[in-house]
N, C-alpha and C positions, 0 to 999 in steps of 0.2 A: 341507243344513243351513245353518242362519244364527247366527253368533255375533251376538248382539247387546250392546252395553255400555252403559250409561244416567250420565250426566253431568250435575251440574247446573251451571248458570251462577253466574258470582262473583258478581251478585247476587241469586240463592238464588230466582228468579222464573221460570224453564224449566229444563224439564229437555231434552237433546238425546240421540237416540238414536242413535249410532252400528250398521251392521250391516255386515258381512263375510260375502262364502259361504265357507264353508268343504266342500270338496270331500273328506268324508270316503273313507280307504281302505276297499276289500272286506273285511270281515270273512267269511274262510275258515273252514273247519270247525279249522284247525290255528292259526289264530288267536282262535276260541273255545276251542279248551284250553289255549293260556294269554296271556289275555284283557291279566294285565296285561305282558308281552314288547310285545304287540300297542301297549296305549297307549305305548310307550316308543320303539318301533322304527319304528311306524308312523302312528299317530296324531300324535304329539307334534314330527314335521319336518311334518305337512302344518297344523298349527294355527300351528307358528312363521311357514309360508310366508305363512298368511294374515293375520295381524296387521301383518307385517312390510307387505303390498303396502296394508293398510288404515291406514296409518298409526299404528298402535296398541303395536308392538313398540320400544323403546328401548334404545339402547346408549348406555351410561358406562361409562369405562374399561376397553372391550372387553369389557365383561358386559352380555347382553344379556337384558332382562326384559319379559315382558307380560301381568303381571297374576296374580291367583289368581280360579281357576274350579271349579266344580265340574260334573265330566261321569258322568252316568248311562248305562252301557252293559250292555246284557243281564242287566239286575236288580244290577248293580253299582256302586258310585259310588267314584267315583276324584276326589281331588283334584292339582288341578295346580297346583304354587305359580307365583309370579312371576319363579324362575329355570327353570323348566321342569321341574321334580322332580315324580315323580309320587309321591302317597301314596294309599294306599288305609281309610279309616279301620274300624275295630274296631265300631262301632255304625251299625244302620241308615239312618242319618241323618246330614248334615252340613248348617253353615254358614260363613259365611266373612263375611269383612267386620267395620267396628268394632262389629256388632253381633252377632256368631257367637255368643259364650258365653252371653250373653243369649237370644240363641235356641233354642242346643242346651239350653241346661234346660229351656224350654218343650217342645221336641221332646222330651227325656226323658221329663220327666212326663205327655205324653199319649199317648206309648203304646200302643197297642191298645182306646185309646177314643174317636177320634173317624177319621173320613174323613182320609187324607192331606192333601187339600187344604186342610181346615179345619184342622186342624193349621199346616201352612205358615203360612193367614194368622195365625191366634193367634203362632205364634213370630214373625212379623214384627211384629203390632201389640206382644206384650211386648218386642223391641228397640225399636223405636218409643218406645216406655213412658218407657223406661229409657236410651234414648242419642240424646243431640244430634246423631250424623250418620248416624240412620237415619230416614226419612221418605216417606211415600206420593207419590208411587203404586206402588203395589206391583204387578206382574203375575208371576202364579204361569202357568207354561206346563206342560200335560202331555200327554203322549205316549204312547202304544197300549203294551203290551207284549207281547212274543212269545217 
């Protein structure tokens, strides 16, 4: 798996993408019953390891942070803030970013009517809409499910 981070330049004219492997652990069968132990105990030191060797983890005043993510694991979605907390949110969908709330209402309101993907882009293009630091290009990634 590839973390990748997207960054624009201070004069707003590229964007640079940052990637990192991240060498996910085996998820076991005793780690699939209980999924979120798993991101906390096991997932969450090997995503620190990699940020940390990609340049991408920061420490100030002995608190170390990098970044909020959101990870999709076996139909589930887990958020992982910027101090490494993990949260697991209540409604099928998350975003994150200056333009999350913006999104997550569009994600609420379409709902079981359109394609996941098509949904995605619509909540990004209404943060887009709607907030100065959200902006294309947009790449929506998706993955098989099992």
């Amino acid at each position: 798996m590839y973390c990748s981070c997207y960054r624009q330049t201070k004069d707003s004219s590229n964007w640079w993408r940052f990637s990192y492997e991240l060498e996910l652990p085996k998820i076991t069968q005793e780690a699939k019953e209980d999924l979120y132990g798993f991101m906390i105990t096991r997932f969450i030191p090997k995503l620190r390891g990699c940020l940390k060797k990609g340049g991408w983890a920061q420490k100030e005043k002995e608190q170390e942070s990098g970044g909020t993510f959101i990870v999709s694991l076996l139909g589930r979605i887990f958020v992982v803030r910027s101090d490494y907390q993990i949260g697991e949110p209540a409604d099928s969908f998350y975003a994150v970013g200056c333009g999350a709330d913006l999104a997550k209402g569009s994600l609420y309101t379409s709902q079981g009517s359109k394609p996941l993907k098509k949904r995605a882009q619509l909540a990004l293009e209404a943060a887009q809409r709607f907030s100065s630091g959200v902006r294309e290009p947009f790449i929506i990634l998706e993955s098989g499910t099992s």
